[in-house]
LOPA-461208 format. One record per residue (C-alpha): residue in three letters; y negated, x negated, z negated; residue number from 1. Coordinates in pm, 1 decimal. Example, Ala and Ser with C-alpha at 12.3 -4.5 7.8 and 13.67 -1.06 7.14 Angstrom:
// LOPA-461208
Ala, 450.0, -1230.0, -780.0, 1
Ser, 106.0, -1367.0, -714.0, 2
END
This chain:
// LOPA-461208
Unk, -1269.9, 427.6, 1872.3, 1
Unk, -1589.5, 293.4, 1800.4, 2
Unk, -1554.7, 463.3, 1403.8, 3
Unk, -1246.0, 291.1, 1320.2, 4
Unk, -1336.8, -56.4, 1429.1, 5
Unk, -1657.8, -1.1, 1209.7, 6
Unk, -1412.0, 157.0, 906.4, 7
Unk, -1179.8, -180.4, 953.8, 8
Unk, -1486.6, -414.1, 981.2, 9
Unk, -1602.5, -297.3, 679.1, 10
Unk, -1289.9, -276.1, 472.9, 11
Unk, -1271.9, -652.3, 598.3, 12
Unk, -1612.4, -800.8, 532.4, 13
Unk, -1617.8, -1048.3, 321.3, 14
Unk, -1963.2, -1058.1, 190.7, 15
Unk, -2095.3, -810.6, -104.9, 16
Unk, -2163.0, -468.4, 63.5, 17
Unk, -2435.6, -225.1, -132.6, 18
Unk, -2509.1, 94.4, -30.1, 19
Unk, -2724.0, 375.1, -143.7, 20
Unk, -2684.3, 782.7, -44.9, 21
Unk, -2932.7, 1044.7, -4.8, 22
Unk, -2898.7, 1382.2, 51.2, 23
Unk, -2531.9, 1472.3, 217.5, 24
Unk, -2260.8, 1224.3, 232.7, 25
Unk, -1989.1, 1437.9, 438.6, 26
Unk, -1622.9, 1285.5, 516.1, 27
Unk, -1706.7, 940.2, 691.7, 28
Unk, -2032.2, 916.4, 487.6, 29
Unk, -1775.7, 927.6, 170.3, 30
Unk, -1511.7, 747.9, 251.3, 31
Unk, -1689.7, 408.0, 365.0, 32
Unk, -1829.2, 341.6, 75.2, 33
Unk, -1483.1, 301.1, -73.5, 34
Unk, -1527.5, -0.7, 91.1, 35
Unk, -1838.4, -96.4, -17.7, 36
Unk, -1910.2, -330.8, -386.9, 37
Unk, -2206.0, -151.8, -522.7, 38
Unk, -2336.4, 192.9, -457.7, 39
Unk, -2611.1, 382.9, -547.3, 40
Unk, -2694.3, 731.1, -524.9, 41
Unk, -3008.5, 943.8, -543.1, 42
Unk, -2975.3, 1235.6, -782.5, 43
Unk, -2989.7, 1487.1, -485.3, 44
Unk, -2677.3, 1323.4, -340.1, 45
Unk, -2412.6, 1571.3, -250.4, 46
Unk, -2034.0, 1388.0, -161.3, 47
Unk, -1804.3, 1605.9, 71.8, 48
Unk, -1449.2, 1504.0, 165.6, 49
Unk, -1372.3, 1816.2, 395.3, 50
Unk, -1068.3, 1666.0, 645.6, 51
Unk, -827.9, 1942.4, 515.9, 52
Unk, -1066.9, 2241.8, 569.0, 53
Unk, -1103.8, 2060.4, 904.8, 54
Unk, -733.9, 2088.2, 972.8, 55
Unk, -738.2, 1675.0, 934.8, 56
Unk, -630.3, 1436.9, 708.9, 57
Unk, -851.8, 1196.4, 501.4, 58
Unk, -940.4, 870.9, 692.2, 59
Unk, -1111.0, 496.3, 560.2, 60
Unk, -768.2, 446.7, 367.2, 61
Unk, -926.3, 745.1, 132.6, 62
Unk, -520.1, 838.5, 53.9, 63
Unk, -507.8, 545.4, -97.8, 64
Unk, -816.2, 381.4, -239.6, 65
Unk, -916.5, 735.8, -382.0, 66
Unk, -608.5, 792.9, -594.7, 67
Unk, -672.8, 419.8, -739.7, 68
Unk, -1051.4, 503.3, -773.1, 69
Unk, -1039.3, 843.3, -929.0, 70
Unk, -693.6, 901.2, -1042.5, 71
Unk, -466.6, 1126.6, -858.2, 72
Unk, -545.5, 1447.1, -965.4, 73
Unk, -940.0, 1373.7, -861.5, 74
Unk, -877.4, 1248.5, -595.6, 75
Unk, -609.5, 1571.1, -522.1, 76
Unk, -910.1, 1757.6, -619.8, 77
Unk, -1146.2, 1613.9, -364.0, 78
Unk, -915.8, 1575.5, -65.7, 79
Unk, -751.0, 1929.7, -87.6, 80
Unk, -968.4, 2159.5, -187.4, 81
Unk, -1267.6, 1965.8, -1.6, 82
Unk, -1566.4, 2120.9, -193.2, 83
Unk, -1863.5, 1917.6, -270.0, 84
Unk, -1961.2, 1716.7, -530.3, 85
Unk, -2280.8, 1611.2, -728.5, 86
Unk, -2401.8, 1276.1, -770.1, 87
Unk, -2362.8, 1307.7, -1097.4, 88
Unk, -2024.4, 1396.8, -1098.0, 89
Unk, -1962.9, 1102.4, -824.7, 90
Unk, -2120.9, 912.8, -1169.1, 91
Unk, -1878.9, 1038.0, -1359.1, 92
Unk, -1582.2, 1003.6, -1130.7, 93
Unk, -1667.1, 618.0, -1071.7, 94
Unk, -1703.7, 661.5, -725.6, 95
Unk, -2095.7, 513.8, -744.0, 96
Unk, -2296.6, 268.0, -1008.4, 97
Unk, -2589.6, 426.6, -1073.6, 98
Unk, -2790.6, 757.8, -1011.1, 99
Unk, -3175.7, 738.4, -952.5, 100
Unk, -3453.0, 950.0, -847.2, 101
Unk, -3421.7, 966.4, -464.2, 102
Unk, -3735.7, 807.4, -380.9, 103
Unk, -3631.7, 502.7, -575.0, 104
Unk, -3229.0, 422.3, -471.4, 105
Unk, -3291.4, 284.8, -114.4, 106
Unk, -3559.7, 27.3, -331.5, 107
Unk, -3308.7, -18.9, -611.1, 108
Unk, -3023.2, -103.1, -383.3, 109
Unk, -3230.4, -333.2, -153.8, 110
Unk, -3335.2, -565.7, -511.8, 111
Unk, -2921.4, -556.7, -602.0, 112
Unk, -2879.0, -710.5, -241.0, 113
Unk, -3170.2, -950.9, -293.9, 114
Unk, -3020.2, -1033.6, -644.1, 115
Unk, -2657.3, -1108.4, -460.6, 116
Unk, -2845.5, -1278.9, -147.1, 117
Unk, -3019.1, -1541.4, -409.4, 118
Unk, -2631.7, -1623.6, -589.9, 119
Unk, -2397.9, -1917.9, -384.5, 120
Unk, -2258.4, -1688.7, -116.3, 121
Unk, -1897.8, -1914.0, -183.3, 122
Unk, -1878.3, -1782.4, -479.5, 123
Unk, -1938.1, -1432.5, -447.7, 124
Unk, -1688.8, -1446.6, -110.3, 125
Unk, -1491.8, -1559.6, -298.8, 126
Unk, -1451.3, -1362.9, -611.9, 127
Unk, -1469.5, -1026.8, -361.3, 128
Unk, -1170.9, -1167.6, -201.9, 129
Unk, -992.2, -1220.8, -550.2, 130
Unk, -1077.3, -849.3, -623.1, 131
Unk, -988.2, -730.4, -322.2, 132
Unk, -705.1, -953.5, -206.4, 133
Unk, -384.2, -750.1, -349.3, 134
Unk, -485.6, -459.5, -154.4, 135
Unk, -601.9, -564.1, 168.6, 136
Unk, -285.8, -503.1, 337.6, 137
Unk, -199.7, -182.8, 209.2, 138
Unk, -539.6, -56.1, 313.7, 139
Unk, -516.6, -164.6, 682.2, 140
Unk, -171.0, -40.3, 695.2, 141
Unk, -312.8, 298.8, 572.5, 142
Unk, -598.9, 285.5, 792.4, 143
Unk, -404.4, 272.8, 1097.9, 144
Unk, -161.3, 564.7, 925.3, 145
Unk, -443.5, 789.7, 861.3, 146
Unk, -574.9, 692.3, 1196.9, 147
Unk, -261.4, 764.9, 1428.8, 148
Unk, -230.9, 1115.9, 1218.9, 149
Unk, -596.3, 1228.4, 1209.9, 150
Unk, -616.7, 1162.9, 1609.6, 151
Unk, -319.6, 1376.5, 1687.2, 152
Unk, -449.2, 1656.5, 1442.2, 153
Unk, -803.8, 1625.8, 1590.6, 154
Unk, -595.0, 1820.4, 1907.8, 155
Unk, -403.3, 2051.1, 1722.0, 156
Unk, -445.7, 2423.9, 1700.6, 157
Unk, -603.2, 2410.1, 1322.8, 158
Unk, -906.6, 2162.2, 1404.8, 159
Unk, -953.7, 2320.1, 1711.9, 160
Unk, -979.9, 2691.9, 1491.4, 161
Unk, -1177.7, 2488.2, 1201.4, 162
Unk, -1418.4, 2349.4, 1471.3, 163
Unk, -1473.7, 2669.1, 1644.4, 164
Unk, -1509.0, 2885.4, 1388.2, 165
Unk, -1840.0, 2622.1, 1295.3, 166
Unk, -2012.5, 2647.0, 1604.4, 167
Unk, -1948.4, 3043.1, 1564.1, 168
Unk, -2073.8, 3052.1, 1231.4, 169
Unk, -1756.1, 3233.8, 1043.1, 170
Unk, -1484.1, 3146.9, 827.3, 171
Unk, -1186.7, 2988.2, 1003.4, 172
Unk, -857.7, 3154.3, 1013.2, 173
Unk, -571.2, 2895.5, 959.0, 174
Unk, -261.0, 3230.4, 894.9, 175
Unk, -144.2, 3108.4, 1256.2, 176
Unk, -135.7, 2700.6, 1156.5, 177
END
């Protein structure tokens, strides 16, 4: 699937990744940038990690890098109960650098990326791989975990309940899952 080969290129790369988020970030638009070095968020950011309500399970090694991130009973919070979060509070939680004005994060981010572009590109390879290095197996061992699980609950009876009761605008009953 084209998203997980993105998700494990990513998680992989060894150059500094920055990102910046306006407006929704919803599941996928979460979880990658656990995998990205610097990010940036405009104050009307909004961070949703819904797999559960979904009838899934968290994907992006989330199960693991959000625990480490957040502590476990944040990241419990976020991945159970699945109910959105403000920038701020994605601040607060650790999970991005800064918060800014929406109209200036894309512009912010792009002069952090300039700043890393201008440094010896050995040297900041290098030191993300020093960072990252004691983890990079565990996370592409729980990316392909999440992976095999999420795909076989994408056809079960819950997501298909979750996913129908969106496109019929109601609340989805899960008594029968």
């Amino acid at each position: 699937m084209p998203v997980l080969r993105f998700l494990r290129t990513i998680a992989a790369f060894p150059k500094p990744l920055v990102a910046s988020v306006c407006g929704p970030a919803v599941g996928v638009g979460v979880t990658m940038l656990l995998h990205c070095d610097l990010v940036y968020a405009g104050d009307n950011a909004a961070f949703s990690l819904p797999f559960v309500n979904l009838g899934l399970c968290p994907e992006a090694a989330s199960s693991l890098l959000l625990p480490q991130l957040l502590g476990y009973r944040r990241a419990a919070e976020a991945l159970l109960l699945g109910e959105p979060f403000s920038a701020e509070a994605a601040l607060e939680m650790g999970l991005v650098n800064k918060v800014l004005p929406p109209g200036e994060a894309n512009a912010y981010a792009q002069q952090i990326a300039a700043r890393l572009a201008a440094k010896p590109r050995s040297s900041l390879t290098v030191t993300k791989r020093l960072m990252k290095q004691d983890q990079e197996a565990a996370v592409l061992a729980r990316m392909r975990e999440e992976g095999g699980h999420f795909l076989r609950m994408l056809q079960e009876g819950a997501a298909r309940e979750a996913f129908t009761a969106f496109m019929q605008k109601r609340k989805p009953d899960f008594s029968a899952f």
